[in-house]
N, C-alpha and C positions, 0 to 999 in steps of 0.2 A: 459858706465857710471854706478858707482857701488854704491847704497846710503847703507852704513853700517852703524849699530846701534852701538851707543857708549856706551859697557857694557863690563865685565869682560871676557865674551865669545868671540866676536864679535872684539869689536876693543876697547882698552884702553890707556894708557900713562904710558910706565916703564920707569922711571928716565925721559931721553929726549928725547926718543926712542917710534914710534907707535909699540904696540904690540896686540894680541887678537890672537886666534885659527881662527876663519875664518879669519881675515886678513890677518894672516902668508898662513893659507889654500890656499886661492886665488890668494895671490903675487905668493906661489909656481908652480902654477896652470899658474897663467898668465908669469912664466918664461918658464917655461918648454913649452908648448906648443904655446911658442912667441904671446903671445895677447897683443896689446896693453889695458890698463887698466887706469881709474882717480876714483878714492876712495873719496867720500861725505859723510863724517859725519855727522848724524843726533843723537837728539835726538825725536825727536816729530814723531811716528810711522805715526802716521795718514796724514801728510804731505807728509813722503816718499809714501805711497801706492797715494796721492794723484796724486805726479808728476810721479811714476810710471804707474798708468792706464794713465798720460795724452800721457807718451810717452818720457817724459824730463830722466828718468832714464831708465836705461835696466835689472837692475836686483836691489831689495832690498836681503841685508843680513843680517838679525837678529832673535831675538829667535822669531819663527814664526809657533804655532802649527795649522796643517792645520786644517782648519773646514769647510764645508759644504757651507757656507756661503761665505768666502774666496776664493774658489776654483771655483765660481761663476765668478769673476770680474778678476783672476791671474791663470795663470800658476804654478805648484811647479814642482822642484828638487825631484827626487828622495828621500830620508829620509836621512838625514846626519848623525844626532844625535838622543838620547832620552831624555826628559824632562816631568817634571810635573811643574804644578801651584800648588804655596803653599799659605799660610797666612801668613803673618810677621807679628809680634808685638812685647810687649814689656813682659819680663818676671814682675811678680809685686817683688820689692825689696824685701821681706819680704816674702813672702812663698816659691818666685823663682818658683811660674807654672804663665800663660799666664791667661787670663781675659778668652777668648774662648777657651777649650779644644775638643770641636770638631764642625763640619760643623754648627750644629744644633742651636749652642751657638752663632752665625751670625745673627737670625731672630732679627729684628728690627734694626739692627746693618749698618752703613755704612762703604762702602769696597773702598779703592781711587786704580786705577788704571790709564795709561798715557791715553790721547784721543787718542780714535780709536782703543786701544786694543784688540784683538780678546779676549779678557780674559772677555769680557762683555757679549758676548753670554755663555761663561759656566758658568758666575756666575748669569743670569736670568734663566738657566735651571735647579743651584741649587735652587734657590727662590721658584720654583717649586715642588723639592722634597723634601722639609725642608715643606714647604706648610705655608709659611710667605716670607717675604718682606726682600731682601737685599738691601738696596738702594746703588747706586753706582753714584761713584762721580770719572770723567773723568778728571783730572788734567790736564791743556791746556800747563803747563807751564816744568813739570818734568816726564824724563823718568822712567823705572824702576827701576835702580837703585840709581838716587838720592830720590824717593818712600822710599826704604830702609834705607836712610840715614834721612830721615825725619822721620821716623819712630823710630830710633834709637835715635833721639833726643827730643822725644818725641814729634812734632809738629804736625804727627797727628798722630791716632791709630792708626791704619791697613793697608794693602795693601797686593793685591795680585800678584804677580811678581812668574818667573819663577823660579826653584830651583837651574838653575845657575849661578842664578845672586845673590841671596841671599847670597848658602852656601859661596862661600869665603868671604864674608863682616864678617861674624861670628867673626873672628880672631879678627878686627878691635873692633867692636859690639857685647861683649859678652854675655850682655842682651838680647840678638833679642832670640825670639823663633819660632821657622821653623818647629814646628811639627802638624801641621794642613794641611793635604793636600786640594787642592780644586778641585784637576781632578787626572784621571789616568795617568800614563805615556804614553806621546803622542809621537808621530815623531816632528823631525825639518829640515823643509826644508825651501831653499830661494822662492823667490817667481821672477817672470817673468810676464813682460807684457803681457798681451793675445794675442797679435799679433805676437809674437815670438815665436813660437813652435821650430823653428831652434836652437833657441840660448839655448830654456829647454835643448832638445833633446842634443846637445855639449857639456852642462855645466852635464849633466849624463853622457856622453860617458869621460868627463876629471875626475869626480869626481870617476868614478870606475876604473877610469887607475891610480889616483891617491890613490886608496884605504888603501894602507898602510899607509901612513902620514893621512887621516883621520880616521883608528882605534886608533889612538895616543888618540884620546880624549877618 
């Protein structure tokens, strides 16, 4: 049982067709090496990792940078991809630059990210080295990338979201501004219940047989 995040990476809707790079990723993966496989769409992160430690799912697949923290309660995948966390906002109509120009321009400021995000432990240990107060506000109801579309709409200011979930909105969103990062480029791997070391272990030994169709990204 496979809970995938419903994001422009991961898994999306072209015309009337599922699409996403890991989802193709992982059909190719569960053809070729005959696994049977059932694909759960999520948007709410914190949900999946819920019924993943309970046991109800076997692997979560979405933009998932490892931390310290994480790596505590789950198992990870080898590194698939790389990824940063950025800032989105809105360009101001009128000068065309962003309201924050850099990390620093954040103190007193609130940041919305989905509940349960790992992006809440980097942006408390920015709070730290800005040495002021990011308040963060954990959206119960939206993932990352409706985050970005709410942002694009102006409904609210800010959000922090991964950078591939933003840049392609761009096209759509041409007022979004993307040039604030909030972390270095990190790995992205899936994440696995702690009781399956087996199934880590497999899902490395397929993804590095499968390594050509994942340099695609």
């Amino acid at each position: 049982d496979i809970a995938i995040e419903i994001s422009p990476i991961a898994l999306s809707t072209r015309a009337d067709t599922l699409g996403g790079f890991y989802y193709d990723l992982m059909r190719h993966i569960a053809a070729s090496e005959n696994i049977p496989v059932k694909f759960i769409p999520f948007s709410q992160i914190d949900n999946a990792f819920d019924r993943l430690e309970q046991g109800r799912y076997d692997i979560v697949i979405a933009d998932l940078p490892v931390t310290t923290a994480m790596k505590e309660k789950f198992l990870f995948t080898d590194p698939i991809a790389l990824d940063r966390e950025i800032l989105v906002q809105l360009k101001d109509s009128v000068s065309g630059k962003p309201k924050a120009m850099t990390q620093h321009d954040l103190r007193g400021d609130t940041v919305w990210i989905p509940a349960g995000s790992p992006f809440r432990d980097r942006l408390i240990n920015l709070s730290h080295e800005i040495g002021d107060t990011i308040y963060i506000l954990e959206d119960p109801d939206y993932a990352s990338e409706q985050l970005v579309m709410l942002v694009a709409l102006g409904d609210i200011p800010r959000a922090v979201v991964n950078e591939q979930i933003a840049r392609p909105m761009l096209k759509q969103y041409p007022r979004l501004d993307l040039s604030v990062d909030i972390s270095f480029t990190h790995f992205q791997s899936w994440a696995v219940n702690h009781n399956r070391p087996d199934l880590r272990d497999s899902l490395n030994i397929w993804l590095q047989r499968h390594k050509a169709y994942t340099d695609q990204l």
